[in-house]
C-alpha distance (Angstrom), angle and dihedral (degrees) to the residues before:
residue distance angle dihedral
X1 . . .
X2 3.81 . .
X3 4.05 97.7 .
X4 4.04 100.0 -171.3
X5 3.49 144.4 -17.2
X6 3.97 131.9 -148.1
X7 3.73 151.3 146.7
X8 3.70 129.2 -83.3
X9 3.26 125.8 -160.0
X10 3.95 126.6 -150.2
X11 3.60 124.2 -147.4
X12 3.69 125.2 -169.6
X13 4.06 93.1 -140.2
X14 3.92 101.6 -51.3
X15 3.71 91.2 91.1
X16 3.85 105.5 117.1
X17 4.24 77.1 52.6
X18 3.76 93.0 53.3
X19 3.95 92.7 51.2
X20 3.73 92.4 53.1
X21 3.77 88.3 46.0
X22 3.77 100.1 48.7
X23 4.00 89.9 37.6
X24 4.26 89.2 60.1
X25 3.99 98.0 28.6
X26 4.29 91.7 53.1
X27 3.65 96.4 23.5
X28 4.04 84.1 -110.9
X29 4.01 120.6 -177.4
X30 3.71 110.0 -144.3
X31 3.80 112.8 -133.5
X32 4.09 98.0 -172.3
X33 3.85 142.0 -38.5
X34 3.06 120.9 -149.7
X35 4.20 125.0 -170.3
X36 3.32 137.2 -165.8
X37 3.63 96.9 -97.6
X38 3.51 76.9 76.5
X39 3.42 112.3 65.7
X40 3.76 129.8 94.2
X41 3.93 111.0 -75.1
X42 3.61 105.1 -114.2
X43 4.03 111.7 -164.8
X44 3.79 99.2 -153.5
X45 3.93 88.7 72.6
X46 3.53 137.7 67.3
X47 3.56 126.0 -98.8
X48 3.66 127.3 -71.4
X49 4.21 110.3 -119.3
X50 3.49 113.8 -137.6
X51 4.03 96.0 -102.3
X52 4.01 89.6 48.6
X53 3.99 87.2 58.2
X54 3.81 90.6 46.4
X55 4.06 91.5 59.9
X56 3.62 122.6 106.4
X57 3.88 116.8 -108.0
X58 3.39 98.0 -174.6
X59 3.81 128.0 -20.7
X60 4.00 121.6 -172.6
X61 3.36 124.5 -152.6
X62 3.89 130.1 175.2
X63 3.67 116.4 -133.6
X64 3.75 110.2 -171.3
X65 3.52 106.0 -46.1
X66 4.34 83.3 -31.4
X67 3.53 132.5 103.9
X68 3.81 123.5 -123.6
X69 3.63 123.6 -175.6
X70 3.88 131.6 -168.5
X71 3.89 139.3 -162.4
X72 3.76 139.9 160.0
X73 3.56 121.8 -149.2
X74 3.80 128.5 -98.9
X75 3.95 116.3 -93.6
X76 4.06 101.7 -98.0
X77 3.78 142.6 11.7
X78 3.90 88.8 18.2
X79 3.60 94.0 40.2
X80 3.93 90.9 60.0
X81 4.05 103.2 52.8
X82 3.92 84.1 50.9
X83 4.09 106.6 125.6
X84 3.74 135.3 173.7
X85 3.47 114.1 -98.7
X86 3.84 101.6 32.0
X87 4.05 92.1 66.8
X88 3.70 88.6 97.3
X89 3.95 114.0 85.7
X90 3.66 139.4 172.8
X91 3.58 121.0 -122.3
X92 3.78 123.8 -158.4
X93 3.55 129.9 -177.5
X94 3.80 130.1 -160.1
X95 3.77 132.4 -177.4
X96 3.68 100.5 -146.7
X97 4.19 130.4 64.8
X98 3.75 94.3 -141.9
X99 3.91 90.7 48.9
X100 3.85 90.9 52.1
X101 3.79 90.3 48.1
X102 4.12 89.0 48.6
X103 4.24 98.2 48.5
X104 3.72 91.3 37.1
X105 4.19 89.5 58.0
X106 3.54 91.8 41.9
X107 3.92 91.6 45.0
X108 3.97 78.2 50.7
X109 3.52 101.5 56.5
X110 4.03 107.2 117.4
X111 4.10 89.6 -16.5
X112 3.72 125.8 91.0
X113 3.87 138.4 -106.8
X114 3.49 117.5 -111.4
X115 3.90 94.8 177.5
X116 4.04 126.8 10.2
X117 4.03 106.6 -113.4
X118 4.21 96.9 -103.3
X119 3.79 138.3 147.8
X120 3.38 118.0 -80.5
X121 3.90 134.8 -174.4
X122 4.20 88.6 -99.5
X123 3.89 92.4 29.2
X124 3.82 139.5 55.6
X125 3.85 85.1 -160.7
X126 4.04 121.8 6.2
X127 3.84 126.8 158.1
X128 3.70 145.7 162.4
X129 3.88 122.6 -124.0
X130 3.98 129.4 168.9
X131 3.96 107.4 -158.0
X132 4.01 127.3 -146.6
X133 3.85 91.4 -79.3
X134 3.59 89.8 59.0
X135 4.13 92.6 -112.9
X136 4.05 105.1 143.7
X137 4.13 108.8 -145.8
X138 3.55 126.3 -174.2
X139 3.68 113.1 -137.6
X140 4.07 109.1 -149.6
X141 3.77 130.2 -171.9
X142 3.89 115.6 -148.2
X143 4.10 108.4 171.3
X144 3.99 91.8 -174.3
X145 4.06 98.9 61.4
């Protein structure tokens, strides 16, 4: 069952700016940030510079009775193909595997992948996919909803 939808918004390293600025321009609380720093160490890549950990992973804020989530991009390859106008994503979670698998095909269906549906540390199944009208949605498994 698809359990929520909601925007996510992409910043290219100004992201702990953008959550103060949304949380005083739309009165928003902030649930949590997270940044990179605070992911699991993984030894197979390179160190993390300072600035890199100090980017938001995910921030959630509550809007009203709406959800607003915020990111920056990762320092590099990422970083670089970032462009105005596509910062603005939609998030959708699901609380089955098999349901994920099913929207994220359809979602596929004469689009592109951006990221292969695969387990993550906050996800049993996540992946990025942008359809034929060019609208990029991030597909989300949460088991516990």
């Amino acid at each position: 069952m698809i359990v929520n939808i909601y925007p996510y918004l992409t910043m290219n390293g100004n992201g702990q700016e953008a959550i103060k600025f949304y949380e005083n321009a739309l009165d928003a609380t902030v649930l949590s940030v997270q940044t990179f720093g605070d992911m699991p160490n993984n030894p197979e890549s390179a160190p993390m510079t300072e600035e890199a950990k100090n980017r938001v992973l995910n921030a959630h804020l509550k809007v009203g009775d709406t959800d607003l989530m915020i990111s920056d991009t990762f320092p590099g390859p990422h970083e670089e193909s970032y462009q105005l106008g596509s910062q603005v994503t939609i998030a959708i979670t699901i609380n089955s595997v098999e349901k994920s698998k099913k929207v994220f095909a359809k979602l596929l269906e004469g689009g592109k992948e951006v990221m292969p549906l695969q387990e993550t540390f906050w996800s049993p199944l996540y992946g990025q996919v942008t359809d034929k009208f060019e609208v990029t949605w991030q597909v989300s498994t949460n088991l516990h909803i």
